[in-house]
VEXDREN-2710 file (C-alpha; in Angstrom, 1 decimal):
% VEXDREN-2710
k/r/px/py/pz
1/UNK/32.0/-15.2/16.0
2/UNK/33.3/-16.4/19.3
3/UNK/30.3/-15.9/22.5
4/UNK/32.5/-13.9/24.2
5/UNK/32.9/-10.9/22.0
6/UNK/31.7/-7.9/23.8
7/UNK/27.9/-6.8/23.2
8/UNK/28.9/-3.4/22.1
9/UNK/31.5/-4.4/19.5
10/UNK/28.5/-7.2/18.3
11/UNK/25.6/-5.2/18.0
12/UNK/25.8/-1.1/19.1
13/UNK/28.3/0.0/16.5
14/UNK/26.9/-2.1/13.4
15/UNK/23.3/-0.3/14.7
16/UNK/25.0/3.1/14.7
17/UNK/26.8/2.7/11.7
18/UNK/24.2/1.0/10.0
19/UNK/21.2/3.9/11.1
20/UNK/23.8/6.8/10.2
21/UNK/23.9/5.5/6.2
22/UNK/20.0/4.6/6.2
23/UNK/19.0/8.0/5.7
24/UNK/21.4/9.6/3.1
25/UNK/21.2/5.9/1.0
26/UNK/17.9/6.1/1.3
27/UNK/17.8/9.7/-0.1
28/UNK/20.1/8.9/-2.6
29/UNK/18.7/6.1/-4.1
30/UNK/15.2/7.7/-4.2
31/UNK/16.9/10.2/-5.8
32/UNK/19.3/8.3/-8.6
33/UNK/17.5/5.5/-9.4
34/UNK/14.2/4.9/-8.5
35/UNK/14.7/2.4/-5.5
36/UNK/11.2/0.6/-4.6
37/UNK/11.0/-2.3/-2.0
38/UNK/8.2/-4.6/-1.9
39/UNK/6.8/-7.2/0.4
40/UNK/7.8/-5.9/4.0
41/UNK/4.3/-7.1/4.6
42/UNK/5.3/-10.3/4.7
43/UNK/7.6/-9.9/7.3
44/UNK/5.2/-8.8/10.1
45/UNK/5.0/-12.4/11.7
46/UNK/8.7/-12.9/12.5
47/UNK/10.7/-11.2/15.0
48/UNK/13.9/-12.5/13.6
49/UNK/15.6/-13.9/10.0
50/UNK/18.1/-15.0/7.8
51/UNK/17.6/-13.0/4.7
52/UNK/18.8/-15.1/1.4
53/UNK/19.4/-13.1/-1.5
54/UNK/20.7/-13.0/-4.9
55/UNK/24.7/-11.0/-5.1
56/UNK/25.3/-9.1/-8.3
57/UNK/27.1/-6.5/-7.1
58/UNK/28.9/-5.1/-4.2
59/UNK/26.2/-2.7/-3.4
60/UNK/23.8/-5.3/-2.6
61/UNK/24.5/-5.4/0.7
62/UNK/23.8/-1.8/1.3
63/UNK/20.3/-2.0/-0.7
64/UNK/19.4/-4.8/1.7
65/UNK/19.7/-2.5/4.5
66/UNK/18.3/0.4/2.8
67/UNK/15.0/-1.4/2.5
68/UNK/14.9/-2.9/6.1
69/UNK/13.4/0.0/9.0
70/UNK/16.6/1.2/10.6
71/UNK/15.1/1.0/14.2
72/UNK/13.4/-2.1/13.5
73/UNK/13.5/-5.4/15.0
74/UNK/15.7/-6.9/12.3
75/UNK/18.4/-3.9/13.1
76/UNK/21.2/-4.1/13.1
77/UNK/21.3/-6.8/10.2
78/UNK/24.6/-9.1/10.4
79/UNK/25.8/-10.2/7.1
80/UNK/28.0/-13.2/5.6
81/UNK/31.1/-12.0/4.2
82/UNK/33.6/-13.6/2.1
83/UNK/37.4/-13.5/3.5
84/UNK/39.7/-10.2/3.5
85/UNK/42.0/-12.2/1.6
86/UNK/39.8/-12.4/-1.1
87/UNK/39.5/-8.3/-2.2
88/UNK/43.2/-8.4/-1.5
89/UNK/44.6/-7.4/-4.9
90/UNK/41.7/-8.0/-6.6
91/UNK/41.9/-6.4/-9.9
92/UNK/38.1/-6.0/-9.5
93/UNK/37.6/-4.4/-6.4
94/UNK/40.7/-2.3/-7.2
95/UNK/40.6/0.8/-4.8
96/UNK/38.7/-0.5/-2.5
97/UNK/40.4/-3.4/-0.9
98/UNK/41.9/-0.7/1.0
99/UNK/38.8/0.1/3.0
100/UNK/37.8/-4.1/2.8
101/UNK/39.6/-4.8/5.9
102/UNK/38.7/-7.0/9.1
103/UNK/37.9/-3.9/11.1
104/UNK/35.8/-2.2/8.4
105/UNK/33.6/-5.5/8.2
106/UNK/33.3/-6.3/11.5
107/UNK/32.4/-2.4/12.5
108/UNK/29.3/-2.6/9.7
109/UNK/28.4/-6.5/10.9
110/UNK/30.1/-9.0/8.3
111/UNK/31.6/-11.5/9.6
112/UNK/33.2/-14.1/7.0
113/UNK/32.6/-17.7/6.2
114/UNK/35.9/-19.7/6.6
115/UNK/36.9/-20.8/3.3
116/UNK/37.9/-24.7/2.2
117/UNK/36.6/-26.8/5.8
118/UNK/34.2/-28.6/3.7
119/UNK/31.7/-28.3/7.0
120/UNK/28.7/-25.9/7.2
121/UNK/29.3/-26.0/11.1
122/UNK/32.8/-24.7/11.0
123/UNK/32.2/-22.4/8.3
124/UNK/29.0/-20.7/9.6
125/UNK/30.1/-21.3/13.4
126/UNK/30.3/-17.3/13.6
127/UNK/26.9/-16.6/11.8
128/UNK/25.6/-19.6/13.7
129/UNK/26.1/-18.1/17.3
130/UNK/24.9/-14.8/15.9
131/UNK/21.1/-16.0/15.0
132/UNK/21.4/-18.5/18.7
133/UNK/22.1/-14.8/20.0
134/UNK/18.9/-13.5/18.9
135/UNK/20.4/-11.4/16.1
136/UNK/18.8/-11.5/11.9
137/UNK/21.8/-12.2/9.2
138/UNK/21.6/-11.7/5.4
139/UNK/23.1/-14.2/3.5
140/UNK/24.1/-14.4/-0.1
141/UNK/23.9/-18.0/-1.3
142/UNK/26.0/-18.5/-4.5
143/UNK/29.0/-17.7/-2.5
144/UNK/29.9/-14.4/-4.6
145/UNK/29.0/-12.0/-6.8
146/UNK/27.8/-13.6/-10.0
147/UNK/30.1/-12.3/-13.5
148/UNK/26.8/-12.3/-15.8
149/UNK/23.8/-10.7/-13.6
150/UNK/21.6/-14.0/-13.2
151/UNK/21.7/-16.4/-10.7
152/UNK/24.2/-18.7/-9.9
153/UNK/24.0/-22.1/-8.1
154/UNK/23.0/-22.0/-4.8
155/UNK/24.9/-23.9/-2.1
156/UNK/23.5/-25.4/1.3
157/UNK/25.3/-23.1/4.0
158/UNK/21.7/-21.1/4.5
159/UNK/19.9/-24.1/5.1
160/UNK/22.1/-25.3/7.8
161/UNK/21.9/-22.2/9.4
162/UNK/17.7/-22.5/9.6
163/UNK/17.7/-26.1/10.5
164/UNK/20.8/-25.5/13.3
165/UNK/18.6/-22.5/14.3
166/UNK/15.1/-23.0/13.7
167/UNK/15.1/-18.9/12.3
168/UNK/13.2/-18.8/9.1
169/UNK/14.4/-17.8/5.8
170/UNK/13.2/-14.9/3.7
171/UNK/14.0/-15.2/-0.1
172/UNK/15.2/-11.7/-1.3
173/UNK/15.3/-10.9/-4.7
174/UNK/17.1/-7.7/-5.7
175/UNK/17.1/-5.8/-9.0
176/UNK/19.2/-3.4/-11.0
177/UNK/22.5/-3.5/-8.9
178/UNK/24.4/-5.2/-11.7
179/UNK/27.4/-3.5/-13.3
180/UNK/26.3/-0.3/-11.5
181/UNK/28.8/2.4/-12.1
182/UNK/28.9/5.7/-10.8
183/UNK/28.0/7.2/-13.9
184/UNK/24.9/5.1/-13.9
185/UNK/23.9/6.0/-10.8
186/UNK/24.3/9.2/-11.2
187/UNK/22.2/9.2/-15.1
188/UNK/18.8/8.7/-13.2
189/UNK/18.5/5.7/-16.0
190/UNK/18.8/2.7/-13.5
191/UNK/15.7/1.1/-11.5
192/UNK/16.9/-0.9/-8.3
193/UNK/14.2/-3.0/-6.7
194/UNK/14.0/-5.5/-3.8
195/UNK/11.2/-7.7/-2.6
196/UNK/10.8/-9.8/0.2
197/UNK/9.3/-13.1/-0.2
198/UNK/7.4/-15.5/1.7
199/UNK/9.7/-16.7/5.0
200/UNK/10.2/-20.4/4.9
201/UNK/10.1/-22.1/8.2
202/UNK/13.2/-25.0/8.8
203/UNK/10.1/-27.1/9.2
204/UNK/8.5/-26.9/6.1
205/UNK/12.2/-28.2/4.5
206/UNK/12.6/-32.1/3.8
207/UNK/15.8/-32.5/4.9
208/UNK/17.5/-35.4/6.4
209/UNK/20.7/-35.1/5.2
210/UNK/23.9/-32.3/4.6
211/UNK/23.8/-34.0/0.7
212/UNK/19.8/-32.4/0.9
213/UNK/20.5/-28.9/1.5
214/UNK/21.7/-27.5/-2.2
215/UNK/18.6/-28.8/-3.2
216/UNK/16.6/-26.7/-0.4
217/UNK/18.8/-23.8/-1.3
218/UNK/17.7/-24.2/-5.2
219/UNK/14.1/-23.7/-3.6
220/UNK/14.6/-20.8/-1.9
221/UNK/16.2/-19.4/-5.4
222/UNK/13.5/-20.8/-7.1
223/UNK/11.2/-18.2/-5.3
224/UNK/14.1/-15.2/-5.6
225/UNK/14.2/-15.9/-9.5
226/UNK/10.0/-15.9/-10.1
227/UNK/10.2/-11.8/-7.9
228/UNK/13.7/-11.5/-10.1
229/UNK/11.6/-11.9/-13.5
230/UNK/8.5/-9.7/-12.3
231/UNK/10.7/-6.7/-11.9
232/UNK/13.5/-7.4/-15.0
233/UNK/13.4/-6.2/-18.1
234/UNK/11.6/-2.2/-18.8
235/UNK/11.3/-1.2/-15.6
236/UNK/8.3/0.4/-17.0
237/UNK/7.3/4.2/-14.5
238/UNK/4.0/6.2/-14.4
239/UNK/6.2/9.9/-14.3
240/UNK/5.0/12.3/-12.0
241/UNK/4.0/14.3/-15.1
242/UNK/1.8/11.7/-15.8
243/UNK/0.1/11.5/-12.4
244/UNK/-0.4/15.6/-12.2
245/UNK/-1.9/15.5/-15.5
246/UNK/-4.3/13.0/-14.7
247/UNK/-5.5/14.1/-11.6
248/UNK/-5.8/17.3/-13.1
249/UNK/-8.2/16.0/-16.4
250/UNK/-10.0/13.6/-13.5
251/UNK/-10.9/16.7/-11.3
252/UNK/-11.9/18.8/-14.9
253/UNK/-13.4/16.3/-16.2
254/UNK/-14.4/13.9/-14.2
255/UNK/-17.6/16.3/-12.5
256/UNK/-18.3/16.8/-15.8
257/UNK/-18.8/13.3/-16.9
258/UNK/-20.6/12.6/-13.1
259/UNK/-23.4/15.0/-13.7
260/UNK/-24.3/14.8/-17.5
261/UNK/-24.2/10.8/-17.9
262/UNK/-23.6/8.9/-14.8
263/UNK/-27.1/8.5/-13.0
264/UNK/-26.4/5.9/-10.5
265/UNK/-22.8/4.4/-9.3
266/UNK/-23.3/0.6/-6.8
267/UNK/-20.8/-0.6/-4.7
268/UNK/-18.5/2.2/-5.2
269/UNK/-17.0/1.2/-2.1
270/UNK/-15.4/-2.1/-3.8
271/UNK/-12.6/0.2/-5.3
272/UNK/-9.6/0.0/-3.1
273/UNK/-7.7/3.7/-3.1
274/UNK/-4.8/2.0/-2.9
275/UNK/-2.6/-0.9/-3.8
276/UNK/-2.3/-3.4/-7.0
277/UNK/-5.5/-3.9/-8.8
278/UNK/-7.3/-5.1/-12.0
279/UNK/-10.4/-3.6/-13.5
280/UNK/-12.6/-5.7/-15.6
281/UNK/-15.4/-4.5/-17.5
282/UNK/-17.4/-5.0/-20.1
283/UNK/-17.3/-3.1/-23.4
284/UNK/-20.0/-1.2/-26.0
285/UNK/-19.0/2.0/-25.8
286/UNK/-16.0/4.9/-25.6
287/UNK/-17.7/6.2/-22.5
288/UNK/-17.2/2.7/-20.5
289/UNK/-13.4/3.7/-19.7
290/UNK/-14.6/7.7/-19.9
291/UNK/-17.2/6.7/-17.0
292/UNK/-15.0/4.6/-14.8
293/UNK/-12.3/7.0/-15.1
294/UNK/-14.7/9.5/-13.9
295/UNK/-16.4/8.0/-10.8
296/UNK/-12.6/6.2/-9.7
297/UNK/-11.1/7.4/-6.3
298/UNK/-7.6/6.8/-7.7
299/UNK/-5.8/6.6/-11.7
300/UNK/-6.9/3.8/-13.9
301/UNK/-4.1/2.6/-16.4
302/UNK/-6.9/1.2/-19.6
303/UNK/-5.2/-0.9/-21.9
304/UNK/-6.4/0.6/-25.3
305/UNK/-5.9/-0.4/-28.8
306/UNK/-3.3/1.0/-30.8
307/UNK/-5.8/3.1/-32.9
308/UNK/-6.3/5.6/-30.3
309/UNK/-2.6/6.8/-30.5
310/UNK/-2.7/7.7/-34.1
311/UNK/-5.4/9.9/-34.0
312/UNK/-4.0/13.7/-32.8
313/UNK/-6.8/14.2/-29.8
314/UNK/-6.9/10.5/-28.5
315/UNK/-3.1/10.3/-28.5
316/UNK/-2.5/13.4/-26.6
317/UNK/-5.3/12.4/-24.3
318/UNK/-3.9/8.7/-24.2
319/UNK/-0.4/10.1/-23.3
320/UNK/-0.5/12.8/-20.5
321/UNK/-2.7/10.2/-18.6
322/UNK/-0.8/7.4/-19.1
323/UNK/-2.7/4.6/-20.9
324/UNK/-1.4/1.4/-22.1
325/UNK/-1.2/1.1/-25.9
326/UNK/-2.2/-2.5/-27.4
327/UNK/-0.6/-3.5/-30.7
328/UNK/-2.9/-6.0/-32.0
329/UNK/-1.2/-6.2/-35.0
330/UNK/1.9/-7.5/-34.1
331/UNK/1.6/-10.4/-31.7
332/UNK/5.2/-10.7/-30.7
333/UNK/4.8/-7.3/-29.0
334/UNK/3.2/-9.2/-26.3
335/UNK/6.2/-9.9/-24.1
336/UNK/6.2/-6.2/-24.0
337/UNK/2.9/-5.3/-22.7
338/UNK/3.0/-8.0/-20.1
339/UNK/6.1/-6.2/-18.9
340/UNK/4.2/-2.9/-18.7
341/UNK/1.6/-4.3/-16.7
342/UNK/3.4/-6.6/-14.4
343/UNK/5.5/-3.4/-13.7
344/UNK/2.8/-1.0/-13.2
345/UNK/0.7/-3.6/-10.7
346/UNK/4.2/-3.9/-8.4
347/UNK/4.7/-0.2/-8.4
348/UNK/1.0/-0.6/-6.4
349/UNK/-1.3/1.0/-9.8
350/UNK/-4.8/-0.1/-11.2
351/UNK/-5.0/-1.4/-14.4
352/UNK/-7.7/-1.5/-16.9
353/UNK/-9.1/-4.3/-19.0
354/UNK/-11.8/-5.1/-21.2
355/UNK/-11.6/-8.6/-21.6
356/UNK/-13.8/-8.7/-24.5
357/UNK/-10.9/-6.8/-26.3
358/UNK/-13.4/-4.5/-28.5
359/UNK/-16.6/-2.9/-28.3
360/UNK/-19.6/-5.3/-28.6
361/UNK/-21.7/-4.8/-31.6
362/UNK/-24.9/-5.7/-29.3
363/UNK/-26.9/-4.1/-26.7
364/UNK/-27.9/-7.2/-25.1
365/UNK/-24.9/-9.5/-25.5
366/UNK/-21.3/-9.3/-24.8
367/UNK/-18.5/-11.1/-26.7
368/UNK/-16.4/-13.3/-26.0
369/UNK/-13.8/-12.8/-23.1
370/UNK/-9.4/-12.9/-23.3
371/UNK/-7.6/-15.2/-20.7
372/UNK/-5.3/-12.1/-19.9
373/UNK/-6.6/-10.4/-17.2
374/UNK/-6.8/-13.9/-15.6
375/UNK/-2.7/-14.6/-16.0
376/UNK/-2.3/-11.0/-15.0
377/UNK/-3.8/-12.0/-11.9
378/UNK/-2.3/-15.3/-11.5
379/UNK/1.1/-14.3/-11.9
380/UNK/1.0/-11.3/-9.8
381/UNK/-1.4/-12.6/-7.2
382/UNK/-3.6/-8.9/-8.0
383/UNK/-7.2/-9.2/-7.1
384/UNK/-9.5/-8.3/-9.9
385/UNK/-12.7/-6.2/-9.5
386/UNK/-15.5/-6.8/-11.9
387/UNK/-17.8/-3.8/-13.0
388/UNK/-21.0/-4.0/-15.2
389/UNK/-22.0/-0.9/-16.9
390/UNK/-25.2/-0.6/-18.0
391/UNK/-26.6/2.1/-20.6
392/UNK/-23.2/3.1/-22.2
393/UNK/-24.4/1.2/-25.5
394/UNK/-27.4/4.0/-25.9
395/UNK/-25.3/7.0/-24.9
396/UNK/-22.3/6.3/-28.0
397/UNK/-22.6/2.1/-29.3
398/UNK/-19.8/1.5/-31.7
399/UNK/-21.9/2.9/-35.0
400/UNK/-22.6/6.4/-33.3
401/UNK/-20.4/9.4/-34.4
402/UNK/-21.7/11.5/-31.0
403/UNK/-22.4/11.0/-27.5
404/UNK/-26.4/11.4/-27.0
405/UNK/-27.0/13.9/-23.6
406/UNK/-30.5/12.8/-22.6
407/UNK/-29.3/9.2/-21.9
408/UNK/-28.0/8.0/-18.5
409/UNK/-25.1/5.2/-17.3
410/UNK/-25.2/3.0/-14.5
411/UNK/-22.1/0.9/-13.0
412/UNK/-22.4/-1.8/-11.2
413/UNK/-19.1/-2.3/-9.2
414/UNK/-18.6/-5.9/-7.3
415/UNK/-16.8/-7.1/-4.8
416/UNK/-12.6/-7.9/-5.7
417/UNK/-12.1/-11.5/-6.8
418/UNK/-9.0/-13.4/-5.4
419/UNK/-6.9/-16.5/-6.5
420/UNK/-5.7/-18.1/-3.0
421/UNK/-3.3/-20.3/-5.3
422/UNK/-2.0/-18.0/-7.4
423/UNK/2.1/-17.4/-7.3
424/UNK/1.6/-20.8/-5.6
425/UNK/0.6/-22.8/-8.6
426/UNK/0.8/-22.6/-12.3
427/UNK/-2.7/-22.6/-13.5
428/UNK/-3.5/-24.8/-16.8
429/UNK/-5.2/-23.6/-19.7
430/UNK/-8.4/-25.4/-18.4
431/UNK/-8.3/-23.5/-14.9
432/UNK/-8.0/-20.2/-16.8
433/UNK/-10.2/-20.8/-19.5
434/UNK/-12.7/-21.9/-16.0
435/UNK/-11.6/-18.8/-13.9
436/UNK/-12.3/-16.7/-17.0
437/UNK/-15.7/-18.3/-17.5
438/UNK/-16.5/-17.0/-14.1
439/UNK/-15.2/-13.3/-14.5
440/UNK/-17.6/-12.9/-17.6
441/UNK/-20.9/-14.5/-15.7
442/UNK/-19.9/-12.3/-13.0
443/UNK/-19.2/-9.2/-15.2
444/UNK/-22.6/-10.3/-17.4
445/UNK/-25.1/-10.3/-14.4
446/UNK/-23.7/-6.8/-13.1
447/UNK/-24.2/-5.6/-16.5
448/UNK/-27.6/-7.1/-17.0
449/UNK/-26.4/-8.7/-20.6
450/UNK/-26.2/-12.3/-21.4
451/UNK/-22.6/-13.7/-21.7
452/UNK/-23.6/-16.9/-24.2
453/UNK/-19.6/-18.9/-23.9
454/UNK/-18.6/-21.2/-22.0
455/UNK/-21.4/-23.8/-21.7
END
């Protein structure tokens, strides 16, 4: 864009423009299909970016804006744009080429990359004087909107921008938005999501050549496809039915629970109210999850074995509060619970785990613990609270039939455990079978029971 275009035409009409359709997209796609943005966190250190992100549709552009503040300091947001001539009498964009013209892009902020220089400074020059200017830009790598829904090859134009400008780049990974039709929209049936990832400083890139930025670019897209795969796939929802109901059996049930069994509660304070988290505790009795359940400040989502939905009670308790069914008897369904979880830990829930995987037989020592909680938390980056209960065994063990009233449970809650490397790194089996070691001492001495693996 040439320096001398007037302010107003740069920057005040995109902003209008751009503030007027926040609020009705934003409506609509709460509305329609279940938009969620995550990661704006990460953004908090920067005042200005160029926002790389995957293009599957012609609506991504307006979902990138939908999840930015309006008023912001990334506002209005400038955006790449491929050439007029290419939507003219494009069997594709059919209708719409008629509102694609020069005026219509410029008024929202696209400007377009020239075509066929073979020169990231002539072809960026316009998005170039736009970030020296002060202004953020979103950028969509592969050069156009990709014909099968997964990523395409990445070219180098975005890292020229952040070395030319020292502005860092923030990988954007957006979900849902391919083949959208209106009817789909429309059905309630779609799930569109967009995370922001970690910004990448021009300084952290080994570059010392043009020939070196695709392979930049493929990083950055290696970080768009990891938040792509977390969000694919089920798209799995806790309904608002769900929630109401249990709230509603928590505030029933939950005194209930407090004042005939549970005699003491420690470190309550450990349980966050809100945000992703894993719950790991250990396992004798039907009243472990009962009691947790009971004495939590928010929802716990238990992963329970596949037993409890064929029985007419469990299952009806099992469904109106929203627990996670196991089947342990067909392995290959595994692919499908980790989607559950990985879905309900982005949507911000707390999930809960008995690493053990079964009620222990003994009052004294635990079984054996499961790796999954631990690549749970690895490939989410959730923080897992450990919580020993003590005295669940005498109040219903595995070979009672009813729940004695004159006995009394304790839980121990301890402080959340983090993985600084994890959605860094991928662990080996040793570091999760060492990590996991450490959950189950930790669980064990909150319990008071003896966790004898591992030595």
């Amino acid at each position: 864009m040439p320096s001398d275009r007037p302010s107003f035409l740069r920057r005040v009409i995109p902003f209008v423009l751009q503030t007027l359709a926040w609020f009705p997209t934003r409506v609509a796609f709460s509305f329609f299909v279940h938009f969620e943005v995550y990661g704006r966190e990460k953004l908090s250190g920067i005042h200005q970016a160029i926002f790389a992100a995957n293009h599957a549709s012609e609506l991504d552009p307006i979902v990138v804006t939908a999840a930015l503040n309006p008023f912001g300091r990334f506002a209005p947001l400038f955006y790449a744009a491929a050439p007029q001539k290419e939507f003219k009498n494009n069997p594709n964009v059919r209708w719409r080429q008629h509102i694609y013209r020069p005026s219509f892009f410029r008024a929202w902020g696209a400007y377009p990359i020239v075509r066929g220089v073979h020169d990231y400074a002539k072809s960026l020059a316009a998005h170039s004087n736009l970030l020296k200017a002060g202004e953020s830009i979103c950028i969509f790598p592969e050069g156009g909107i990709t014909k099968t829904g997964e990523l395409g090859e990445p070219r180098g134009g975005v890292i020229h921008l952040a070395q030319e400008t020292g502005v860092p780049i923030v990988p954007v990974a957006i979900t849902g938005t391919y083949k959208m039709t209106g009817r789909l929209f429309f059905s309630r049936k779609r799930h569109i999501t967009v995370e922001f990832g970690e910004p990448v400083c021009p300084q952290e890139m080994a570059v010392s050549s043009p020939e070196e930025y695709r392979r930049e670019a493929s990083r950055i897209f290696s970080a768009i496809f990891s938040m792509r795969e977390r969000h694919k796939a089920f798209g799995y929802r806790v309904s608002k039915r769900v929630r109401v109901a249990y709230a509603l059996v928590r505030s029933i049930f939950g005194p209930c629970v407090r004042g005939i069994w549970v005699r003491r509660v420690v470190g309550r304070e450990n349980l966050p109210r809100t945000g992703p988290l894993l719950i790991a505790a250990n396992h004798q009795s039907y009243f472990d999850f009962i009691t947790t359940i009971a004495i939590a400040p928010r929802n716990i989502y238990y992963l329970a074995a596949e037993k409890f939905f064929r029985k007419r009670l469990w299952r009806f308790f099992m469904k109106i509060t929203g627990q996670i069914q196991v089947d342990r008897e067909h392995k290959e369904n595994r692919k499908n619970l980790d989607r559950t979880v990985y879905d309900l830990l982005q949507a911000g829930h707390a999930i809960g785990i008995f690493p053990e995987g079964t009620r222990a037989p003994s009052r004294e020592k635990m079984l054996e613990g499961y790796p999954g909680i631990i690549r749970y938390a690895f490939a989410t980056g959730t923080p897992i609270v450990p919580i020993g209960i003590r005295g669940a065994y005498d109040v219903m063990s595995r070979f009672d039939r009813r729940p004695r009233f004159k006995k009394s449970i304790e839980l121990h809650i301890g402080e959340p455990i983090t993985f600084p490397d994890a959605l860094t790194s991928e662990p080996s089996p040793e570091h999760i079978r060492a990590e996991l070691k450490k959950l189950m001492r930790k669980i064990a001495a909150l319990a008071d029971k003896d966790y004898p693996y591992g030595d």
